[in-house]
TIVEXBA-246980 format. One line per 5 residues: their letters; for each residue x, y, z of N, C-alpha, C. Coordinates in steps of 0.001 Angstrom, whole numbers, m for minus. Layout:
BEGIN
A = X,Y,Z,X,Y,Z,X,Y,Z ~ ...
This chain:
BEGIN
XXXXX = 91068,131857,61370,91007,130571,60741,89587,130036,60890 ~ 89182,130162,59649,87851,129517,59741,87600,128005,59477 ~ 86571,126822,59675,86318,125926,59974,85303,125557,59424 ~ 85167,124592,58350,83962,123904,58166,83543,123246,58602 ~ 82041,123022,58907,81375,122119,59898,82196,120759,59705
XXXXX = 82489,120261,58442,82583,118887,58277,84387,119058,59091 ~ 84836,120213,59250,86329,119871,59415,86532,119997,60712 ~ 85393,120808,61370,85119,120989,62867,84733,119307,63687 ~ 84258,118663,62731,83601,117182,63237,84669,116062,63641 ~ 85649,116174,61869,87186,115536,62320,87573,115950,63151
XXXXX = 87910,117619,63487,88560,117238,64437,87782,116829,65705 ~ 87063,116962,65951,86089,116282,67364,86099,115514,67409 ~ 86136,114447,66219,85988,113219,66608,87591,112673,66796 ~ 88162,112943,66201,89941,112751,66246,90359,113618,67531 ~ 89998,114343,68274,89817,114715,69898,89511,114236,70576
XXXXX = 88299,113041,70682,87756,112751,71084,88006,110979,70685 ~ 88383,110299,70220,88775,109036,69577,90538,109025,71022 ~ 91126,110569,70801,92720,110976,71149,92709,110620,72771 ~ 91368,111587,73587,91292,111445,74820,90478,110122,74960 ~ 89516,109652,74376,89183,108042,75104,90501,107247,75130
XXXXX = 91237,106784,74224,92201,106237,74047,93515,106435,75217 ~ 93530,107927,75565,94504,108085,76446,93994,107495,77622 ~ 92456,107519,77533,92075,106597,79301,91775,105502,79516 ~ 92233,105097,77944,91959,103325,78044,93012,102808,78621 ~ 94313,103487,77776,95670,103268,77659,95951,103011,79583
XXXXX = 95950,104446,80234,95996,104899,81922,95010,103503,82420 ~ 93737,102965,82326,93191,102318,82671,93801,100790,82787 ~ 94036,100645,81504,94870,99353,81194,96626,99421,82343 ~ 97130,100670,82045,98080,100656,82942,98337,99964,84112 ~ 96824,101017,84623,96738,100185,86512,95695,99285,86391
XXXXX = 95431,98557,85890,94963,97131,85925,95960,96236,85497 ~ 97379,96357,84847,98335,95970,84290,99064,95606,85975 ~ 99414,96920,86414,99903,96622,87725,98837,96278,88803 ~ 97988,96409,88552,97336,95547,90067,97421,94209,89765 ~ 97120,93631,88864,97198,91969,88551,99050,91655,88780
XXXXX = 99609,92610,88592,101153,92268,88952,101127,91890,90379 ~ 100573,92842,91338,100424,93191,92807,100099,92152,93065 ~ 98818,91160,92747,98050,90165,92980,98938,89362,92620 ~ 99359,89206,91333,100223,87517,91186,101299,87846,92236 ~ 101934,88837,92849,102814,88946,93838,102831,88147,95205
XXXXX = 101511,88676,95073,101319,88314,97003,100690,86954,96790 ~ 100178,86731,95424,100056,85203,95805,101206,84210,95582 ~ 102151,84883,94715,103415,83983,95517,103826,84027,96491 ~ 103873,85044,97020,104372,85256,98100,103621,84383,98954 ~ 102536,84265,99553,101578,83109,99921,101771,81875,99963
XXXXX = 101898,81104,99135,101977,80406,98319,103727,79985,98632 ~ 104254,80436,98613,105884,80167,98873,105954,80069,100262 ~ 105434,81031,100778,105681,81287,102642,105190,79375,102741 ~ 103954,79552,102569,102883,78147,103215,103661,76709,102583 ~ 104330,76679,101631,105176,75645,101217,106376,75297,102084
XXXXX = 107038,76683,102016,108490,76410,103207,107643,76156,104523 ~ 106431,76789,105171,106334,76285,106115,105989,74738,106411 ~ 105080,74220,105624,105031,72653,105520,105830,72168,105348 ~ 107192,72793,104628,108424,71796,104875,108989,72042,105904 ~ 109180,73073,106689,109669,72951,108137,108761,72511,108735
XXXXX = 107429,71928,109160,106522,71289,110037,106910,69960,109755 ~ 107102,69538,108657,106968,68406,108229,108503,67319,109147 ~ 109523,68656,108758,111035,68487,108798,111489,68765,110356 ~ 110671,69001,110672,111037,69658,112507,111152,68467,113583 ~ 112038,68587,114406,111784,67474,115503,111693,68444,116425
XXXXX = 110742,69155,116587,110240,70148,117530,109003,70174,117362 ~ 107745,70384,118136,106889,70254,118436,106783,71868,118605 ~ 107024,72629,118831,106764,74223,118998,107186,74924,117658 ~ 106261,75049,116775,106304,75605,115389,106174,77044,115606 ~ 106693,78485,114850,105915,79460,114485,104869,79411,113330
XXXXX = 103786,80534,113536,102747,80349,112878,102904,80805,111641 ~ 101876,80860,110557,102297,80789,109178,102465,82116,108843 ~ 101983,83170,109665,101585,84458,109187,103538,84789,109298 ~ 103948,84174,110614,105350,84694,110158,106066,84313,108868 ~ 105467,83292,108350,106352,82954,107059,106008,84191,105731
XXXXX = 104569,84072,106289,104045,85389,104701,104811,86423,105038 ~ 104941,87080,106520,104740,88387,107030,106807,88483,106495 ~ 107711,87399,106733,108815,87678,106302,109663,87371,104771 ~ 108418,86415,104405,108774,86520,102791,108425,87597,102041 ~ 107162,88455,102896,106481,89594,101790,108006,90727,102246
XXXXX = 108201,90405,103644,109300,91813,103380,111280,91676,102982 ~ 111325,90033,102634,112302,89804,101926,112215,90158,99863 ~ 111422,90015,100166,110619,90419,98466,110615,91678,98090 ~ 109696,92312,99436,110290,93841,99113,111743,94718,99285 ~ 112502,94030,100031,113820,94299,100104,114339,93857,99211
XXXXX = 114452,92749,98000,114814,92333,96680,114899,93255,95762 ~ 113237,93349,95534,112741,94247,94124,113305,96037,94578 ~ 113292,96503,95988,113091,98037,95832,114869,98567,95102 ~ 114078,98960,94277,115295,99761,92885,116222,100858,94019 ~ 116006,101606,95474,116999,102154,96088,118510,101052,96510
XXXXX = 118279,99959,96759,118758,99410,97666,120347,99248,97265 ~ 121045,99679,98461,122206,99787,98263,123020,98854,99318 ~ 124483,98800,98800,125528,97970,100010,124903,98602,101502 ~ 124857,100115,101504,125566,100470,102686,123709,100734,103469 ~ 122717,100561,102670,121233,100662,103390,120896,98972,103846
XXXXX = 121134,98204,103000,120777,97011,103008,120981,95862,104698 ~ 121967,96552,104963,122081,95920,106478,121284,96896,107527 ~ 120849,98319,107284,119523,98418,107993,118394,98024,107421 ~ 117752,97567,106730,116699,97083,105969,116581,95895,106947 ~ 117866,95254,106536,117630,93314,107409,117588,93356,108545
XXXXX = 118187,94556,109323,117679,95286,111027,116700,95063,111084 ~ 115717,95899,110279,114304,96294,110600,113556,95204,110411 ~ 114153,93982,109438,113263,92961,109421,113705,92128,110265 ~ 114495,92020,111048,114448,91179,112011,113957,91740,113442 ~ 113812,92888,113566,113152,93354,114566,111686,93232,114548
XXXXX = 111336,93541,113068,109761,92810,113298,109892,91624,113232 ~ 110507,90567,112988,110138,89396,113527,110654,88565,114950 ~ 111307,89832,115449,111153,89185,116711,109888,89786,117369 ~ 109525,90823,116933,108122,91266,117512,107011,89997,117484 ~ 106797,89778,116405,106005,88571,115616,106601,87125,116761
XXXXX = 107528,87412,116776,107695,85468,117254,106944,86087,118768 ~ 107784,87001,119484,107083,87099,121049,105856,87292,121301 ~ 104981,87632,119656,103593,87985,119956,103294,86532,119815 ~ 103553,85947,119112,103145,84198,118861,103260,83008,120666 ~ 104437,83483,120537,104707,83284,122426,103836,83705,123056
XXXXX = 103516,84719,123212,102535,85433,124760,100665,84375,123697 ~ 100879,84527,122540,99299,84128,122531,99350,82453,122568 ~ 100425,81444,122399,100299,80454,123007,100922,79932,124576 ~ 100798,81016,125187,101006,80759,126461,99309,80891,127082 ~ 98951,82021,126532,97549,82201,126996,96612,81122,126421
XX = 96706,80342,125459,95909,79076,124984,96001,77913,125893 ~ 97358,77980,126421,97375,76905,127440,97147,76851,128395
């Protein structure tokens, strides 16, 4: 099969028009999901630091936890929401594991305001 220059060019350029396009497309993809990622965690942010000003606000306690526990357990109630595995019978180890890190989190908050005082 022979090829004229001019038919050799279409196709190069229609090869070449085919693969830029496929890496705009891939490019756009994951910039599609990183700005997802980002508007994520800034709700997530953003929600934690709200409920916490309403429990500071709302507390007749004087011994608050700090805010990082509010991000640190809304980011992993969020991810226990959205993950597409989650089933009846996983879901009560999931809420295990998140309450075990936050008792990690509260006793680390404890030992570092004991040492402030």
């Amino acid at each position: 099969m022979n090829l004229s220059p001019a038919e050799l060019a279409v196709f190069g350029t229609l090869g070449g028009a085919f693969v830029a396009g496929l890496f705009g497309a891939i490019i756009a993809f994951i910039n599609k999901r990183s700005e997802e990622k980002k508007h994520l965690r800034e709700l997530i942010v953003k929600t934690s630091t709200e409920h916490w000003q309403f429990v500071v606000e709302t507390a007749e306690s004087n011994i608050m936890p700090p805010l990082i526990n509010y991000i640190v357990h809304t980011a992993m109630m969020c991810d226990l929401i959205l993950n597409k595995k989650l089933s009846s019978k996983n879901i009560q180890n999931k809420l295990k594991e998140i309450d075990s890190l936050m008792d990690v989190l509260h006793h680390h908050a404890i030992e570092v305001s004991k040492k402030r005082t």
